[in-house]
C-alpha positions as CSV (number, residue, x, y, z in Angstrom):
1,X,-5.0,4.2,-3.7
2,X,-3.1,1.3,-2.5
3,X,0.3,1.4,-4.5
4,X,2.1,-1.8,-4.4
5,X,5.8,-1.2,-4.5
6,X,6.9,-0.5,-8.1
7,X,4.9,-2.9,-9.6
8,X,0.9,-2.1,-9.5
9,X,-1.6,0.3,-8.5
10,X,-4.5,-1.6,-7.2
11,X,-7.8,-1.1,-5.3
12,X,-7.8,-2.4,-1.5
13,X,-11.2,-2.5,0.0
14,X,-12.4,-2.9,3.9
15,X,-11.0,-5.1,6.5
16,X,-12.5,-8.4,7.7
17,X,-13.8,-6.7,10.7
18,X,-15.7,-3.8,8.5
19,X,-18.8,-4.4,6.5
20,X,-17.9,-5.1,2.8
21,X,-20.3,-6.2,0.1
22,X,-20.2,-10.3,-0.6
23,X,-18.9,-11.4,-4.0
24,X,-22.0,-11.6,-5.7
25,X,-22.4,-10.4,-9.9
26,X,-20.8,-11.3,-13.0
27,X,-17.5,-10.3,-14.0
28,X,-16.0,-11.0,-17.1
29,X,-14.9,-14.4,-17.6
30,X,-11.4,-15.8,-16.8
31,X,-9.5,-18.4,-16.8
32,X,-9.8,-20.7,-14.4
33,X,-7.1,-22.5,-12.5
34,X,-6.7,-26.1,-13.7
35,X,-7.3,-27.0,-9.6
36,X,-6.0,-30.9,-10.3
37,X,-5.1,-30.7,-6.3
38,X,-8.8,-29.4,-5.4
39,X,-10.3,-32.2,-7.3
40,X,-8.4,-35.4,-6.0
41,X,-5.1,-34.3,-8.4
42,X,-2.6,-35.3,-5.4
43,X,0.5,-33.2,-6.1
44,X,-0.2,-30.5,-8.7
45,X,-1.8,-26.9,-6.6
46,X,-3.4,-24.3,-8.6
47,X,-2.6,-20.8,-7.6
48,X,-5.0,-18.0,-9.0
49,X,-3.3,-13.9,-8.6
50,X,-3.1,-10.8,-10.4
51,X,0.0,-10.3,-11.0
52,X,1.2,-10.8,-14.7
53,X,4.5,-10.7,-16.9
54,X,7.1,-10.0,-14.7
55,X,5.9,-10.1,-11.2
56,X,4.6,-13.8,-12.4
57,X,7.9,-14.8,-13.3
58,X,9.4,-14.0,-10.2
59,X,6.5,-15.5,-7.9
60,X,7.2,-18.6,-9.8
61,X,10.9,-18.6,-8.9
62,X,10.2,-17.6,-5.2
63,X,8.7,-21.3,-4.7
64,X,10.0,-23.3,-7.6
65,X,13.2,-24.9,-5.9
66,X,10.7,-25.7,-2.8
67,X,8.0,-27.1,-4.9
68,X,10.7,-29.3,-7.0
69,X,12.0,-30.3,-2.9
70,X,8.6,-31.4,-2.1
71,X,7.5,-32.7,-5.2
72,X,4.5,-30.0,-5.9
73,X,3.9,-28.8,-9.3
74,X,2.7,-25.2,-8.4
75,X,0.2,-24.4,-11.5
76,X,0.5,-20.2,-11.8
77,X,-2.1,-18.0,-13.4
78,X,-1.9,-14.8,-13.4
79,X,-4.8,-12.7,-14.5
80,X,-4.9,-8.7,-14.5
81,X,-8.9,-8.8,-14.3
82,X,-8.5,-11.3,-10.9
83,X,-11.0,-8.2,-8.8
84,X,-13.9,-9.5,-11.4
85,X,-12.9,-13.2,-12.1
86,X,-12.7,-14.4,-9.0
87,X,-16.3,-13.5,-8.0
88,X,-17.5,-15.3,-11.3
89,X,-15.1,-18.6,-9.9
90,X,-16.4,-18.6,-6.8
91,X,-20.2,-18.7,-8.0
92,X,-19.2,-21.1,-10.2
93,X,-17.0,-23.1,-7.8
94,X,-14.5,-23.1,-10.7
95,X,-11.9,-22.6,-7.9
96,X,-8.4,-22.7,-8.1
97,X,-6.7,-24.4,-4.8
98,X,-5.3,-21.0,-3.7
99,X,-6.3,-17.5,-4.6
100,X,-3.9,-14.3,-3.9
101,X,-6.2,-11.5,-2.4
102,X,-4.7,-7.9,-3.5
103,X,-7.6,-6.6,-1.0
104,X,-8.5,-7.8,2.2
105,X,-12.1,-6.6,1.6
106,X,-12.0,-8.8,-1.4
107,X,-10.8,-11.9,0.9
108,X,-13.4,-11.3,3.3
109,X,-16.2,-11.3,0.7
110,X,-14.8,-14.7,-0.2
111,X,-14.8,-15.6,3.2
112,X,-18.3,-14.5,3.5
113,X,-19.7,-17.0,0.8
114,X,-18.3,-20.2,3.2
115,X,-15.7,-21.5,0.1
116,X,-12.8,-20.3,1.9
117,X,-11.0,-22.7,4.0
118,X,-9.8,-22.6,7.8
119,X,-6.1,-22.4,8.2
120,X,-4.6,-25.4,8.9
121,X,-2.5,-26.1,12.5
122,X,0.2,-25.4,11.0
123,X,-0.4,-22.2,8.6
124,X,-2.4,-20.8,11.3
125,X,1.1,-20.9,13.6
126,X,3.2,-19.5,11.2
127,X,0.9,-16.7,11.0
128,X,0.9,-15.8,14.7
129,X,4.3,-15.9,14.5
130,X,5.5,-14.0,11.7
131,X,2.9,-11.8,11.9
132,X,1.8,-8.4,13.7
133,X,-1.6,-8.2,14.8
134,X,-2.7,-5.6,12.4
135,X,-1.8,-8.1,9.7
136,X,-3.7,-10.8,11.5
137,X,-6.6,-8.7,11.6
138,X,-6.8,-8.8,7.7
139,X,-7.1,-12.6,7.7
140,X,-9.6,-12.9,10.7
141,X,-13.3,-13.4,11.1
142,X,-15.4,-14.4,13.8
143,X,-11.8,-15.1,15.7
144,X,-10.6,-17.5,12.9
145,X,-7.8,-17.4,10.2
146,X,-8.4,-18.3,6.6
147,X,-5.4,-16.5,4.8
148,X,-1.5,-15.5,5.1
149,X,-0.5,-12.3,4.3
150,X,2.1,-12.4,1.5
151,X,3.7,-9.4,0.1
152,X,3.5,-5.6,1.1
153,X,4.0,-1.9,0.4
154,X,4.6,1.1,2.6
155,X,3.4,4.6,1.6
156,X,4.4,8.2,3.3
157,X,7.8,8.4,2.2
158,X,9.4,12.1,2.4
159,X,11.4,11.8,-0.6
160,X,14.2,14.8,-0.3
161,X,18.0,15.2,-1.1
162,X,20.8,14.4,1.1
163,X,23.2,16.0,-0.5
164,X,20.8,19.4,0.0
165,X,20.1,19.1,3.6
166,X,24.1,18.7,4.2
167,X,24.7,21.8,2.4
168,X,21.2,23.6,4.1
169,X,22.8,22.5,7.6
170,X,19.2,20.7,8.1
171,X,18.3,17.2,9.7
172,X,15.6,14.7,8.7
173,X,12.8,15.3,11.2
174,X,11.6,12.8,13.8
175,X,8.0,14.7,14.5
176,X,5.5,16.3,12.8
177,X,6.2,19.5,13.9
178,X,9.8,19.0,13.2
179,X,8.9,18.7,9.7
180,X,7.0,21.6,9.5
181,X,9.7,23.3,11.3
182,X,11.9,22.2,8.5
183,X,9.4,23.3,6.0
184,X,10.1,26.6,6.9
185,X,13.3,26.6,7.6
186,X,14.5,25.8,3.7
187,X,11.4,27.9,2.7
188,X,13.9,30.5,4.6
189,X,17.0,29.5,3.1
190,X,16.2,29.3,-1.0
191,X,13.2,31.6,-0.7
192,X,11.4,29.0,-2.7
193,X,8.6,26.2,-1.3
194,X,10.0,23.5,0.0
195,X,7.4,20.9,-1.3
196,X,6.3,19.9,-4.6
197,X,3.3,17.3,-4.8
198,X,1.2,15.7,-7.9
199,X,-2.6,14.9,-7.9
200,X,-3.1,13.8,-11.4
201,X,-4.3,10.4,-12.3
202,X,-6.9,10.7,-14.8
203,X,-10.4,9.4,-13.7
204,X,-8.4,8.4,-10.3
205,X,-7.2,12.2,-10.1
206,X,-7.0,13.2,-6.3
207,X,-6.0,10.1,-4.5
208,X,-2.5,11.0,-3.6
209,X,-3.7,13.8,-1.5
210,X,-6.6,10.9,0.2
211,X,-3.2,9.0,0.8
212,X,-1.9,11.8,2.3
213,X,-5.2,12.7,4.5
214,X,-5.4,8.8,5.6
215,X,-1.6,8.7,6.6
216,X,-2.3,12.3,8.9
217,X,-5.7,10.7,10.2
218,X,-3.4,7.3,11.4
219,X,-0.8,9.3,12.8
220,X,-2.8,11.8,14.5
221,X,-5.7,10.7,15.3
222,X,-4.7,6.7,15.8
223,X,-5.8,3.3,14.7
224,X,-9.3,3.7,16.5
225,X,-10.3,6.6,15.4
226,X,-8.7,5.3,11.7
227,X,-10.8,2.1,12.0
228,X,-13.8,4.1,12.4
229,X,-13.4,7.0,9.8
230,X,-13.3,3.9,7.6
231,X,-16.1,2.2,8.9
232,X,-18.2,5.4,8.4
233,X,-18.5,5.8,12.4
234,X,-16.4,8.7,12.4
235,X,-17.6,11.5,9.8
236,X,-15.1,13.3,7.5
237,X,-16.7,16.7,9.7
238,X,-15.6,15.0,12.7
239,X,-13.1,17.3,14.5
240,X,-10.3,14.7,14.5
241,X,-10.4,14.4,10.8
242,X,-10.7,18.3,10.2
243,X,-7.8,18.7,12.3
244,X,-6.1,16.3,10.1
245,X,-6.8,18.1,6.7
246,X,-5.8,21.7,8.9
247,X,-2.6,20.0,9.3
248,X,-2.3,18.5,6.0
249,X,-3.2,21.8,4.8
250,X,-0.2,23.8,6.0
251,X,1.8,22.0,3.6
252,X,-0.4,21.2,0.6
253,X,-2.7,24.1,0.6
254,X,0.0,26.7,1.7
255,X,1.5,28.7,-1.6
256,X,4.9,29.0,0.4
257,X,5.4,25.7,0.7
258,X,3.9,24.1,-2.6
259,X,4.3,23.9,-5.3
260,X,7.9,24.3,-6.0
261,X,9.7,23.8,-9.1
262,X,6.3,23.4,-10.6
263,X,3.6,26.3,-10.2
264,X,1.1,27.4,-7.6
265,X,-1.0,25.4,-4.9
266,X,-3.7,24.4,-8.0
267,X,-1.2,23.8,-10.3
268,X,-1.2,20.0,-8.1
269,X,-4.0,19.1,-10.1
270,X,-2.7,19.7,-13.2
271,X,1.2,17.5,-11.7
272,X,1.1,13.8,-13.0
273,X,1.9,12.5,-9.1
274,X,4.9,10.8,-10.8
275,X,6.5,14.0,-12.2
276,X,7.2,15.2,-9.0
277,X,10.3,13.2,-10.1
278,X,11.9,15.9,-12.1
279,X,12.3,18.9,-9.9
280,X,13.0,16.9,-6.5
281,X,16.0,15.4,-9.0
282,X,17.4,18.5,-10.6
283,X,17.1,20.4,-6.9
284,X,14.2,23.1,-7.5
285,X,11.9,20.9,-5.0
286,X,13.2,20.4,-1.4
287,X,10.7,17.3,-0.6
288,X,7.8,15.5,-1.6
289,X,4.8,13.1,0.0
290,X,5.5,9.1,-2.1
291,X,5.4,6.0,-1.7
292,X,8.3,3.1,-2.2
293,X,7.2,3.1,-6.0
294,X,8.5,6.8,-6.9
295,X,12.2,5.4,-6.9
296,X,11.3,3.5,-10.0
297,X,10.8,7.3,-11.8
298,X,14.3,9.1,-10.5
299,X,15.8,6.4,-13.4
300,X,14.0,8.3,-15.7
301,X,15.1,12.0,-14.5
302,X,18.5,14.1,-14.7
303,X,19.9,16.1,-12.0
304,X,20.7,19.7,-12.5
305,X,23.9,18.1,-13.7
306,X,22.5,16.3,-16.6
307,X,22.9,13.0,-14.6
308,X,20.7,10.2,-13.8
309,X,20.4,10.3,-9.3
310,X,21.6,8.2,-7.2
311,X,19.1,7.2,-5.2
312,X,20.6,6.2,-1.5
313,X,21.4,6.9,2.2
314,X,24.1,9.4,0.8
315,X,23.1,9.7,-2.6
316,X,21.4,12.3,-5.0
317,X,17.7,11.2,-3.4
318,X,16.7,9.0,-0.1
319,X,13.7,9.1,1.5
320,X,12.1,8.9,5.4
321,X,9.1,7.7,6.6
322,X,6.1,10.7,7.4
323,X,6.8,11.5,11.1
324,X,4.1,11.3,13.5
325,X,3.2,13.5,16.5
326,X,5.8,11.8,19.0
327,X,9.4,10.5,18.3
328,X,9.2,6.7,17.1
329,X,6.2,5.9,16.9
330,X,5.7,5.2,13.0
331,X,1.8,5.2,11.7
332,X,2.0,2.9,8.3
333,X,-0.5,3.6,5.2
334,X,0.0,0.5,2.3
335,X,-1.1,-2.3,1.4
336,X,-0.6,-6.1,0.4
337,X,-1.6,-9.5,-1.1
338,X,-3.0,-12.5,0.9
339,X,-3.2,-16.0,-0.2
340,X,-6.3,-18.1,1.4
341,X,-7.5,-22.2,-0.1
342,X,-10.6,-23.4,-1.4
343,X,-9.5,-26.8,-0.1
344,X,-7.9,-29.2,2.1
345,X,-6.0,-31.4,0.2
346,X,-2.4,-32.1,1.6
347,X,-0.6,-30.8,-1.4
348,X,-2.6,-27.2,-1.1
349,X,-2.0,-27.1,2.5
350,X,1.7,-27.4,2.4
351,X,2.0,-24.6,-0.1
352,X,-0.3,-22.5,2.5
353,X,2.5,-23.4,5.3
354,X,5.2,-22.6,2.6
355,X,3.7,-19.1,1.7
356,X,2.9,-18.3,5.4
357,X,6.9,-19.2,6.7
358,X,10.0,-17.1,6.7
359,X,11.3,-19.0,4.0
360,X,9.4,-18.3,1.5
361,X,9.4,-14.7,2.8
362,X,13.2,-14.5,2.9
363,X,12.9,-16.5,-1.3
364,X,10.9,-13.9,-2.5
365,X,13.1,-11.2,-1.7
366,X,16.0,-13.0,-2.8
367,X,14.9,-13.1,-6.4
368,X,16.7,-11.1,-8.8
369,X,15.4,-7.5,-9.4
370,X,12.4,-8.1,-7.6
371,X,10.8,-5.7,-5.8
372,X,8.4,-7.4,-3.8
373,X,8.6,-7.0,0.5
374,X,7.0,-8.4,3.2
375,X,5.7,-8.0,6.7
376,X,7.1,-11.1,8.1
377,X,8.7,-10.8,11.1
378,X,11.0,-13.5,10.2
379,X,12.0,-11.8,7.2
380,X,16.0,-11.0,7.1
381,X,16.4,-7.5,6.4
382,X,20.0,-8.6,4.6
383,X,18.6,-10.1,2.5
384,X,16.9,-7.0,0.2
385,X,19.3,-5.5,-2.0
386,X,17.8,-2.4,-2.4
387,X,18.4,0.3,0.7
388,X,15.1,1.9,0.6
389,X,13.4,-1.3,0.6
390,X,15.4,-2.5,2.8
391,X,14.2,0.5,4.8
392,X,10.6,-0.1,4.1
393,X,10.9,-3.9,5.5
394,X,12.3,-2.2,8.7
395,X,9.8,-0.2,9.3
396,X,7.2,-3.0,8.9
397,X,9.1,-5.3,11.5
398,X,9.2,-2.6,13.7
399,X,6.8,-3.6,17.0
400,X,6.2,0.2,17.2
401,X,4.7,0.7,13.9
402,X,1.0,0.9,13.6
403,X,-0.2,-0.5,10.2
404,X,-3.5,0.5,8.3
405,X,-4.5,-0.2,4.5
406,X,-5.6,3.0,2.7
407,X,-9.0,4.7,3.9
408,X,-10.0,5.6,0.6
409,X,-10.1,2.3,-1.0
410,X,-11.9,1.3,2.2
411,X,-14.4,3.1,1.7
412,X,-17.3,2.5,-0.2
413,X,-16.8,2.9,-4.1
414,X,-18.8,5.8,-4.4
415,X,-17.7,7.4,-0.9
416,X,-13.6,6.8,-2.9
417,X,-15.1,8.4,-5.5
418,X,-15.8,11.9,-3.8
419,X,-13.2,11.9,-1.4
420,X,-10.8,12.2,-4.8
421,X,-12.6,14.6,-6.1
422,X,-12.9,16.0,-2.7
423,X,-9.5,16.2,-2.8
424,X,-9.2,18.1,-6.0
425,X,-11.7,20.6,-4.7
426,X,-9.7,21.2,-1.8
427,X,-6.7,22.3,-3.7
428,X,-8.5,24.0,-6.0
429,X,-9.6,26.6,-3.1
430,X,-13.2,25.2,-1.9
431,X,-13.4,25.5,1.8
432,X,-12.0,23.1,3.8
433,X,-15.6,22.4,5.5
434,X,-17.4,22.4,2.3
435,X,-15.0,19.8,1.1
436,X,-15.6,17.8,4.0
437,X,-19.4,18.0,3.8
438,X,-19.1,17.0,0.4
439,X,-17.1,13.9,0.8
440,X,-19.4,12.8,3.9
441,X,-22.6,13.7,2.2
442,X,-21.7,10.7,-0.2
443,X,-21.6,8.3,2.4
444,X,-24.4,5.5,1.5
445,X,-27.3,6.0,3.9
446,X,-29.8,3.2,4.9
């Protein structure tokens, strides 16, 4: 499940290049943008997103003070049932000038039904440029552009404590097997696991441990391999996908390693994945598997001092990036928003160029307690307050990191479905083969 930052848990769907289902049905009806630009307005752009409260408030201040520059009133609306809406807008041609994509499946649909417009010149340079070519990807069909990425999470964070690993004369690891290697090394030094993990989630139960699957496929197998697990090419019995659940497995399905502070290896079912909080804070849980967003919970959370952590470089908590096979090469799971018009009025196509550039990149950042990152190139690190984000934005820009969205969400819905649940089983003690029959068999046929 693609966890944006701290803010939202949404659902990101297939790539351009992968077959995804064309925005067809009836959602629930939303609001519609009031699209003056799109119907001859001049200097008023309608932008249609999902994020609300909050996140909408500082969206509007990223661009407000380039808008009032150029003379652009930017019309926000933010609606939390955007997935459905915009299907129902786009049949209805009730479009807002620009939409923000949480899923690039979801931008290719709209791509698919010929409303989405061509990248400008201009947009289209900005996105070679500040962009990698897995980002590129997302926006591409049939070799053209027709969105920006905009903002962007990272996921496979080993959240552990500094402070610990000082005292357990340890070192952050910079392989895989390094980090086994460590596994057992504090397994060796407390007598205790040295991992603590959370699959709870409701109806959603099960999808931190397909996170965790899809971040050992990318780094193990690699992005072609990846790319065709999640086109359904590659079966979940392939041997490059069981050897990534074996090696999964000798963390989360190992009772000396998991699941400390908390219980036994099942007992991760029963773990709200947030809670994992608690015992990596008050020092009965060594590390755990998380994305950027699990910061947000350590406020909430004492140490074994009775104090809230401090979450840094040298701090009470920090966190790494998963380690792949070889030294520095860095395999990325997350996910992001991308913005793509419905027209080509000159107003509309400035704000594309705006939200495309470095500027607007380096002005969301800059807004006060937000927590939004990017993958722009052009993006200046200094900029983000906030060391792990920071971090996170480092590892984005890196020309060595390979960048996938989650497999699970592109996946077919009902192929998601049982790969949770598969998930579940797995830790609940069915065989690992059985578990990936029963994911596969799910696979749509036909």
């Amino acid at each position: 499940m693609d966890v944006s930052t701290t803010r939202r848990i949404l659902t990101a769907t297939a790539t351009l290049g992968v077959g995804v289902a064309v925005l067809a049905g009836c959602g629930p009806a939303g609001s519609s943008g009031s699209g003056t630009a799109g119907s001859g307005g001049g200097q008023t752009v309608t932008i249609y997103a999902a994020d609300t409260g909050t996140e909408a408030t500082e969206l509007e201040a990223s661009w407000s003070g380039w808008a009032k520059q150029e003379g652009i009133t930017i019309q926000y609306t933010g609606d939390k049932d955007f997935t459905a809406n915009i299907a129902t807008k786009i049949q209805s041609s009730a479009l807002p000038d620009i939409a923000m994509f949480p899923q690039p499946g979801l931008l290719a649909s709209a791509v698919q039904t010929g409303k989405v417009k061509e990248l400008d010149s201009a947009t289209e340079a900005n996105v070679k440029q500040n962009f990698s070519a897995d980002w590129q990807q997302y926006v591409t069909s049939n070799g053209k552009l027709y969105g920006t990425p905009l903002d962007a999470s990272v996921k496979g964070y080993i959240w552990y404590s500094p402070k610990q690993f000082k005292q357990w004369g340890v070192q952050v690891p910079t392989t895989y097997d390094e980090l086994l290697t460590l596994t057992s090394a504090i397994r060796a030094k407390t007598g205790q696991p040295a991992w603590c993990a959370g699959f709870n989630s409701g109806t959603s139960s099960g999808w931190p441990g397909a996170d965790q699957l899809a971040e050992m496929v990318l780094a193990d197998a690699g992005p072609q391999t990846y790319d065709a697990w999640v086109a359904g090419k590659t079966k979940f019995t392939d041997p490059a996908i069981d050897d990534a659940f074996t090696q999964l497995g000798k963390i989360l399905t190992n009772p000396d390693n998991v699941n400390a502070g908390i219980g036994n290896v099942a007992s991760m079912n029963a773990t709200a994945f947030g809670d994992v909080a608690t015992p990596l804070a008050n020092g009965k849980c060594a590390m755990t598997n998380q994305a950027t967003f699990l910061e947000a919970s350590f406020a909430t959370v004492k140490t074994a001092a009775g104090k809230t952590p401090v979450v840094g470089p040298d701090g009470d908590i920090w966190a790494f990036p998963l380690p792949g096979p070889k030294a520095g090469a860095t395999a990325v799971v997350g996910g992001g928003d991308f913005a793509a018009a419905f027209d080509t009025n000159a107003a509309t196509q400035k704000v594309m160029q705006y939200l495309s550039s470095a500027d607007w990149a380096n002005s969301l950042i800059g807004v006060n307690g937000a927590s939004f990152i990017s993958a722009n190139t052009g993006l200046k690190v200094d900029g983000e307050k906030d060391p792990l984000l920071a971090g996170a934005i480092k590892v984005l820009q890196d020309p060595n990191t390979t960048f996938r969205f989650g497999a699970d969400d592109a996946m077919p819905n009902v192929v998601e479905t049982a790969f949770w649940k598969g998930m579940v089983d797995w830790v609940n003690g069915m065989k690992q083969g059985d578990v990936e029959k029963e994911i596969q068999a799910s696979w749509p046929t036909g």
